[in-house]
VODODO-921933 format. One record per residue (C-alpha): residue in three letters; y negated, z, x. Coordinates in steps of 0.001 Angstrom, whole numbers, padded with zeros to 6 digits, always signed. Example, Ala and Ser with C-alpha at 12.3 -4.5 7.8 and 13.67 -1.06 7.14 Angstrom:
% VODODO-921933
ALA+004500+007800+012300SER+001060+007140+013670
***
This chain:
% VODODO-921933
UNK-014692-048713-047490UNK-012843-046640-044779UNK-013065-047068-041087UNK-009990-050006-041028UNK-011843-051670-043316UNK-015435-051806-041405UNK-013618-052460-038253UNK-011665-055301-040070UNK-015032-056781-041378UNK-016541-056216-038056UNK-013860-058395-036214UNK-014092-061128-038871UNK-017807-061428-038459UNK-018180-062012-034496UNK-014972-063897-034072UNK-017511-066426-036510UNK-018175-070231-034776UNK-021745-069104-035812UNK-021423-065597-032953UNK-023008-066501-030002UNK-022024-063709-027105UNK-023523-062397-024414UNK-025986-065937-023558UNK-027714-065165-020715UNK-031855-064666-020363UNK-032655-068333-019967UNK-030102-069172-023026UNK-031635-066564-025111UNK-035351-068073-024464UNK-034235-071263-024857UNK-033056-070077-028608UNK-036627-068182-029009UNK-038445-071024-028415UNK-036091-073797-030137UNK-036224-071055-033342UNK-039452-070677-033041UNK-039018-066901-032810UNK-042251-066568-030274UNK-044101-068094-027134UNK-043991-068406-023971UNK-046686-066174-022139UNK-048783-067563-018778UNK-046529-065160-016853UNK-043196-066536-018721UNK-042792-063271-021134UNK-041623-063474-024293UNK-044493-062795-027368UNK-043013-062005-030923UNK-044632-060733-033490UNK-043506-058257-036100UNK-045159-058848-039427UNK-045872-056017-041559UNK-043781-053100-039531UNK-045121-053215-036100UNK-043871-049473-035516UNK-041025-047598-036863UNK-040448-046854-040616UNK-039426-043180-040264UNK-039168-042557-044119UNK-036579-045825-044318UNK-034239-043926-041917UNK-031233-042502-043032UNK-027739-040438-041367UNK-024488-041254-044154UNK-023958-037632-044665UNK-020134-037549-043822UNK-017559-035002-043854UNK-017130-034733-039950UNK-021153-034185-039223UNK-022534-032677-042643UNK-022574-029253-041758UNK-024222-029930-038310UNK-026759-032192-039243UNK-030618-030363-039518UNK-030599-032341-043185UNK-034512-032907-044068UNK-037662-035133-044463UNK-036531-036412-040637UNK-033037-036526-040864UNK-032654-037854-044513UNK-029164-038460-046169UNK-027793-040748-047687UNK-024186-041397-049588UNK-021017-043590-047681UNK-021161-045635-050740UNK-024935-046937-050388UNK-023718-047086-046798UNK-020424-049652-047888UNK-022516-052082-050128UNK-025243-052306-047889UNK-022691-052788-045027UNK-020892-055909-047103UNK-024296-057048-048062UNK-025285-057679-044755UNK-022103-058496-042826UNK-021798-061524-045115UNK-025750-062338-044972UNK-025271-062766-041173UNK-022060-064813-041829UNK-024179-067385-044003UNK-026941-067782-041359UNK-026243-070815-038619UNK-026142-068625-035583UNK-026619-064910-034910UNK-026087-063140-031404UNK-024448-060719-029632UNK-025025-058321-026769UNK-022046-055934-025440UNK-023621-053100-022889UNK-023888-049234-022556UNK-026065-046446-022905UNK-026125-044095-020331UNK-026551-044636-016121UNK-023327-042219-015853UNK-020109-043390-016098UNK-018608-040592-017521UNK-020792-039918-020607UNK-021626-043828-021351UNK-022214-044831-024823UNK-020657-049057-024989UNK-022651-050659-027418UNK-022271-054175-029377UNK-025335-055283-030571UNK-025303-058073-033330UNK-028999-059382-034100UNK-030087-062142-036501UNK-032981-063229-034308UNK-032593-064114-030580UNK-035881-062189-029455UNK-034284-058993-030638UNK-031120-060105-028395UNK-032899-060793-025689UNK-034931-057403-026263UNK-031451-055420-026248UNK-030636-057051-022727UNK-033907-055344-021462UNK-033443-051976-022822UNK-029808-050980-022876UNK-027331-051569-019784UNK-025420-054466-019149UNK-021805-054188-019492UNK-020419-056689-017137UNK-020135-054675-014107UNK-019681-051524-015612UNK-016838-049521-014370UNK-017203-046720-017263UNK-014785-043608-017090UNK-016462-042262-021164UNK-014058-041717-023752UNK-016561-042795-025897UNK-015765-045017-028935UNK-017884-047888-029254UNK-021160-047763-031367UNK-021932-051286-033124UNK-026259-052247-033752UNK-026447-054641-036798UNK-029711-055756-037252UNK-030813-058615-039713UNK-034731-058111-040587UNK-034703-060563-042963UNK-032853-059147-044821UNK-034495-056728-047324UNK-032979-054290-049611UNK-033681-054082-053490UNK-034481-049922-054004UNK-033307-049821-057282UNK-029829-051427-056470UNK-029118-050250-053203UNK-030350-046928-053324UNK-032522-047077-050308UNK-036555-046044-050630UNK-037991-049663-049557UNK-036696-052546-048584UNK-036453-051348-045259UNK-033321-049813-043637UNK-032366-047881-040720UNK-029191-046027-041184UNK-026648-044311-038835UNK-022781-043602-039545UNK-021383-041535-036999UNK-017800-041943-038534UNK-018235-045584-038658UNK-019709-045221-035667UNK-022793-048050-036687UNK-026226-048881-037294UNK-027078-050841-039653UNK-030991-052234-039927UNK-032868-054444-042027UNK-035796-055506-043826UNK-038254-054737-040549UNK-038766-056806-037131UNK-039767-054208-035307UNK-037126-054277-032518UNK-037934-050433-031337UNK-035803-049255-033781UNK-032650-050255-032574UNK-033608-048297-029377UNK-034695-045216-030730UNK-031692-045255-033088UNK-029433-045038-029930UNK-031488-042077-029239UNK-030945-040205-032038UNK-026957-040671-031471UNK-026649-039775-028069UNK-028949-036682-029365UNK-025956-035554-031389UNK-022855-037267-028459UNK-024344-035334-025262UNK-024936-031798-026352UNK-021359-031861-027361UNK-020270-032393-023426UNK-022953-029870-022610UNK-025913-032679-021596UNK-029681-032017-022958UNK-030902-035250-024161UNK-034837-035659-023169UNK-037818-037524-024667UNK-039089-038035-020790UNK-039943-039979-018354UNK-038247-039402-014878UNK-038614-039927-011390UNK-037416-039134-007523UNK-039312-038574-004035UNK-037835-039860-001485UNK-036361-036183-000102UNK-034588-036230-003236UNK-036985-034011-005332UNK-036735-034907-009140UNK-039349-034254-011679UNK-039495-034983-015241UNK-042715-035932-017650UNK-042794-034849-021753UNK-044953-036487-023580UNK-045610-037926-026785UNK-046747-041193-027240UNK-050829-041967-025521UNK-050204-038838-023728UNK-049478-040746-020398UNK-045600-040787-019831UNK-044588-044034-018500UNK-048232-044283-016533UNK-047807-040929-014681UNK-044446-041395-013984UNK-044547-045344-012627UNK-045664-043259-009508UNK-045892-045475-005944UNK-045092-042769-003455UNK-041836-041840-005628UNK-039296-043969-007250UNK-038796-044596-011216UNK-035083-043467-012541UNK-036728-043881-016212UNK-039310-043760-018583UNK-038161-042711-021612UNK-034705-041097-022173UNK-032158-039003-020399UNK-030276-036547-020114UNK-029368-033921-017980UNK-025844-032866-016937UNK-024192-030077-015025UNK-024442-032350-012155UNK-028102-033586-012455UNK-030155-036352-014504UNK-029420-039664-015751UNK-031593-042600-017637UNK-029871-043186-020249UNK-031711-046562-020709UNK-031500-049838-018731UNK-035125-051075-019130UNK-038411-049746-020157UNK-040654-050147-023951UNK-044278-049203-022159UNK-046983-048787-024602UNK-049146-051362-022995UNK-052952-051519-024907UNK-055786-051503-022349UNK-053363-052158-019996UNK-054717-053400-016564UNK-053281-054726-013487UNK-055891-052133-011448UNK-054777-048606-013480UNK-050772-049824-013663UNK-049851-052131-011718UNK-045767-051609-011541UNK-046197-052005-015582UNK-048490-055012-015416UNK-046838-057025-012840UNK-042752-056113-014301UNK-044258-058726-017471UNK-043146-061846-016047UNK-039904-064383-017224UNK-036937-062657-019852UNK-039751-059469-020207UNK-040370-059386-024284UNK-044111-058746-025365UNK-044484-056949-029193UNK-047820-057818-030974UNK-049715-059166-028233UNK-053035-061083-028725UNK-052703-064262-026385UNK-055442-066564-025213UNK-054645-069861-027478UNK-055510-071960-024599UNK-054224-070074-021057UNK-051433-067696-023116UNK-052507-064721-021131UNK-052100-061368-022218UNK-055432-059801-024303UNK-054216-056233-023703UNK-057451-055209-024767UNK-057032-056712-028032UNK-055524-054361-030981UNK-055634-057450-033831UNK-051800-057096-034935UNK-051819-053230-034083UNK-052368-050434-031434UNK-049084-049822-030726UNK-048711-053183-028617UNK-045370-052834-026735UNK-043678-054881-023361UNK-039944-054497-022933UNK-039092-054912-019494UNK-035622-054173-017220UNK-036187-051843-014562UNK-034891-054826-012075UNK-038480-056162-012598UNK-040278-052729-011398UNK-040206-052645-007313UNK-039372-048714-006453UNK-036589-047529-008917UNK-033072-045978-008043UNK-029833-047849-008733UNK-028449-046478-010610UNK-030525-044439-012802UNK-028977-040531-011834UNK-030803-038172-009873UNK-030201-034602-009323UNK-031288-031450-011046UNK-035375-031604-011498UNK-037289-029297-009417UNK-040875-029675-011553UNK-040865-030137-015553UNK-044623-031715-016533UNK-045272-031453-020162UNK-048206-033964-020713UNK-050386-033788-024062UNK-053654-035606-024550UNK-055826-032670-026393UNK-059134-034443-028109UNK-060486-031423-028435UNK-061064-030671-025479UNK-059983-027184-024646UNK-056089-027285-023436UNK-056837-026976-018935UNK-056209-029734-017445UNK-053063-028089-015838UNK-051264-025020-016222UNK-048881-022969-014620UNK-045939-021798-017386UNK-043824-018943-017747UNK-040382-019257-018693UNK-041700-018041-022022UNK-044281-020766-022011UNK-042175-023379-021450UNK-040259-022667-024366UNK-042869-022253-026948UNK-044793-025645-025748UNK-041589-027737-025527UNK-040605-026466-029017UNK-044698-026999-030214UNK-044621-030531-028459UNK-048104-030675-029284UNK-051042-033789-028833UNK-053593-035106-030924UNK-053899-038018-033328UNK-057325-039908-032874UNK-059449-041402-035377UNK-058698-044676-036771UNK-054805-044959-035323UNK-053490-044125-038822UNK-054365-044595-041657UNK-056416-041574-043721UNK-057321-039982-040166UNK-060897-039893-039959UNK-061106-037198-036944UNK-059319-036156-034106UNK-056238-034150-035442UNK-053301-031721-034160UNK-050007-032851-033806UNK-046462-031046-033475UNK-043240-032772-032604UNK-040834-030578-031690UNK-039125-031017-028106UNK-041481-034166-027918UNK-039055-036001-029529UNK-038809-034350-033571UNK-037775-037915-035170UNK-034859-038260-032934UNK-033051-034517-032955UNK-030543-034736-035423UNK-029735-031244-035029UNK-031825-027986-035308UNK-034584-028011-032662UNK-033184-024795-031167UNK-030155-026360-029940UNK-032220-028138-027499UNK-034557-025525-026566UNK-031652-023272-025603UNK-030147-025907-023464UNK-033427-026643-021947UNK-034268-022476-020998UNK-030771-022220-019830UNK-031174-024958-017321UNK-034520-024337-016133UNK-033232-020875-015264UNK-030369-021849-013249UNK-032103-024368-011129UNK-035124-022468-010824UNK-037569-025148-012300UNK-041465-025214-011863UNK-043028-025867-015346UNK-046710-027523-015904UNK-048575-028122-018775UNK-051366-031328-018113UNK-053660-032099-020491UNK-054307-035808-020255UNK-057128-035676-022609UNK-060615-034606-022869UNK-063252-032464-021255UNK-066568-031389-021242UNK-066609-031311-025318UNK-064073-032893-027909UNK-063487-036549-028648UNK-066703-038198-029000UNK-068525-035826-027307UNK-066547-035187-024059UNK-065098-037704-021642UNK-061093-038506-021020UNK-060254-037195-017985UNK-060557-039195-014933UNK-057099-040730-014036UNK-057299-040332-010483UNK-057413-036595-011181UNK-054729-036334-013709UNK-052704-038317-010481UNK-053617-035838-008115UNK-052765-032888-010299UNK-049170-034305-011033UNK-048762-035136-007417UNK-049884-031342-006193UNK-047509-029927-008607UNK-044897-032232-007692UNK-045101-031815-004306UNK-045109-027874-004642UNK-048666-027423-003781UNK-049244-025424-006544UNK-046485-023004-006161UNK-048604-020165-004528UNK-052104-020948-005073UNK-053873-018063-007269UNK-054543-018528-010716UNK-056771-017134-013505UNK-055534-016687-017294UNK-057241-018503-020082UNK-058326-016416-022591UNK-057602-018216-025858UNK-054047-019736-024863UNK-053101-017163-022139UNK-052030-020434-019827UNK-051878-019946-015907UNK-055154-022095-014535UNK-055054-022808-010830UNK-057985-022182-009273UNK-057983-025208-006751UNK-056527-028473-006851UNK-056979-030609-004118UNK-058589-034053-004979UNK-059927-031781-007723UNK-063374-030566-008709UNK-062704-026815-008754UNK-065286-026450-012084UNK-062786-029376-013898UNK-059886-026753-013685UNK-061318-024330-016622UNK-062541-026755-019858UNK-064595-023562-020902UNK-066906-024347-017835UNK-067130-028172-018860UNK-068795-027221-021970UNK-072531-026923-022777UNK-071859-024386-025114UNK-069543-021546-024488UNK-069732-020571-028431UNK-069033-024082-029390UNK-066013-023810-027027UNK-064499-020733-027886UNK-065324-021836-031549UNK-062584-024720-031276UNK-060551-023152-028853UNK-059713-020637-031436UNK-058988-023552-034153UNK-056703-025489-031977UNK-054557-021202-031738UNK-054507-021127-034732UNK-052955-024434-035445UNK-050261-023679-032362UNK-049337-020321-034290UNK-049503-022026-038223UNK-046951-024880-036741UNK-045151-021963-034851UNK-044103-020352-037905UNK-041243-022865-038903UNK-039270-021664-036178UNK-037336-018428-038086UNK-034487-018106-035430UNK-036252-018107-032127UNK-036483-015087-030238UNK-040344-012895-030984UNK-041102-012454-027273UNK-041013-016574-026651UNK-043317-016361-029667UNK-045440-013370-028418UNK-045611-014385-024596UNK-045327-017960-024887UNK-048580-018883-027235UNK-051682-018167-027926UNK-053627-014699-026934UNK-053834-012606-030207UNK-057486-012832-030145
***
């Protein structure tokens, strides 16, 4: 099938009596509710639920390996290929699968705040939730006065439809594959609707370098001078919590990138993480859950429908997508300029990564390329005890090219502008999970908010002797003695003892990286102890 031929099939499909385009919030919860899709929450959210996939399916995602991107593409376990002609069937299979069904719907929008790099999306979904879900996350396209050249990228996403492995040559019956030529994705066999946003992701992770724009894995936000800062962070680590900030304003809390003229979201809405969530720790979060919001896997009082937050029946990784509209201090719209603080967050169980660090240029590179945090006990399967884990740029299932592309952009930028760079551990002190405690909130806040504000840039620092980071030695709103985690410790062998195991794991992941340069390797990790 060549490009005519999907674009012919394409048109055929939503000019259908059964395409309904573009309904608006009440029309598409009216169709949740008449389908029977979800419920209505005491604070007018939507609930779904996601069956069996209630996260992504990372080994059911594929990129058509195609002449134009083949020999750019960092081909592996992450980005996995997959022929045009699996592509084609698969393509007809499910074009005429949504054809058959009574009514399907479609969402036309944008990724990316600016103009001139904007992504226009259609989105065709078999289930109105997952419409209505699009509408939150991406941008709206009715008032969009876009100067991107561009070509349009088309979602298709039918979940129930499920692929047979041994005829259509994918590894389950779940799909989630990407053709830049045809410029489409095409999902099925999972409900999970986070996939069609991080698949958008992973395309504008191959569109923007090409006009010179890092795409980011962070959060984002503004003080009211004007000063931007940006938040890594893998997922627990703290990213949309830390930067939902109430003396600054949100531009996003997920994705962006960053131009020769500053930062943009390239998102219209938020996906927070939102177990244990509580109106009293995050309150922008809790209160932006109200009417057209979309709730993923939430336990809900039979009787009241209020949100159990608490309550990890269906899964941890309970989600709320939310527009940005519904938070109260965000900038319209979402572009900033250059970022004068970088915070790289990771939540270390054991206990040994400072609370915050100052980084070298050196630094910065080696943790944003180790993108390190730690997998807990009993959030996957087989893990039985707190465990190190790498993603490269904080973001590894989403870089379709090699990680050093990104890393290069990234050093280049934050030596033009001059950018401060903080690691903040999120996670434990005093010992390692189940021994320690997580580290008080309130001080994690006032950490950010000193480096933020540029408190940090002079005050004197000490040098850990395991990792070599920069410790300040006073934080205000701070116990000095919570700066250093070897002082939190009863016992300074048992500390130094898994300080050392957590270096060596740093320098073991480090090794995978053949073409970056020895002295990012040498200054930016671990002492050689």
């Amino acid at each position: 099938m060549n490009i005519a031929e999907t674009i012919n099939e394409l048109e055929t499909l939503i000019k259908g009596n059964n395409a309904k385009h573009n309904l608006s919030v009440s029309q598409l919860v009216e169709k949740v509710l008449e389908r029977k899709e979800g419920i209505l929450t005491s604070t007018g959210a939507i609930r779904a639920t996601t069956g069996a996939y209630t996260g992504r399916s990372p080994k059911d995602k594929f990129i058509v390996k195609e002449r134009s991107i083949a020999n750019r593409i960092n081909w592996g376990s992450t980005n996995q290929p997959i022929s045009e002609e699996v592509f084609d069937r698969l393509y007809s299979k499910v074009t005429e699968y949504l054809k058959s069904r009574d009514e399907f719907f479609i969402f036309n929008g944008f990724a990316g705040a600016d103009s001139r790099f904007q992504l226009p999306l259609k989105v065709i979904n078999e289930f109105a939730w997952h419409n209505l879900f699009a509408g939150q996350l991406f941008i709206e396209g009715s008032n969009q006065n876009t100067e991107s050249k561009e070509k349009p990228f088309t979602i298709i996403s039918a979940p129930n439809f499920k692929a047979d492995p041994e005829i259509d040559g994918t590894n389950s019956e779940t799909f989630i594959i990407i053709s830049f030529e045809k410029r489409t994705i095409l999902i099925g066999g999972t409900e999970y609707a986070g996939e069609m946003k991080k698949s958008v992701f992973s395309v504008m992770n191959l569109l923007l370098p090409d006009n010179n724009i890092l795409p980011m894995h962070c959060s984002a936000n503004v003080g009211f001078e004007g000063d931007v800062a940006l938040f890594f962070g893998l997922s627990g680590t703290g990213k949309t919590t830390l930067s939902a900030d109430p003396n600054r304003r949100l531009i996003g809390d997920d994705e962006h990138g960053w131009s020769t003229s500053g930062i943009f979201n390239i998102e219209g809405g938020c996906y927070a993480k939102c177990i244990n969530l509580t109106e009293e720790k995050e309150p922008q979060i809790f209160n932006a859950i109200r009417y057209g919001s979309v709730l993923e896997n939430v336990v809900l009082d039979p009787d009241t429908r209020e949100a159990d937050y608490s309550n990890s029946l269906y899964t941890e990784n309970t989600r709320a997508a939310y527009s940005l509209s519904a938070l109260d201090k965000i900038i319209i719209p979402s572009i900033a300029g250059h970022p004068q603080t970088i915070i790289y967050l990771t939540a270390d169980a054991f206990g040994v990564i400072p609370p915050i660090s100052k980084l070298s240029r050196e630094q910065a590179m080696y943790h944003f390329l180790s993108g390190y945090t730690s997998k807990l006990a009993g959030t996957e399967r087989g893990v039985t005890a707190p465990e190190a884990t790498f993603s490269t740029c904080f973001g590894s299932p989403f870089l379709p090219l090699p990680a050093t592309v990104y890393a290069n952009m990234l050093g280049q930028k934050i030596d033009e502008h001059e950018v401060q760079v903080f690691l903040v551990n999120t996670g434990w002190t005093g010992g390692e999970y189940g021994v320690g405690e997580r580290m008080k909130l309130q001080y994690t806040r006032a950490m950010v908010q000193a480096a933020v504000e540029g408190d940090l840039d002079h005050i004197e620092t000490i040098k850990d002797e395991v990792f070599g980071l920069n410790i300040p030695i006073h934080v205000p709103g701070v116990p000095d003695d919570v700066l250093q985690p070897q002082q939190t410790w009863s016992s300074q062998e048992d500390y130094l003892k898994k300080a050392k195991e957590l270096a060596t794991e740093f320098k073991d992941n480090f090794k995978k990286f053949k073409s970056v340069s020895p002295t990012i390797e040498k200054l930016g990790g671990p002492i050689q102890y």
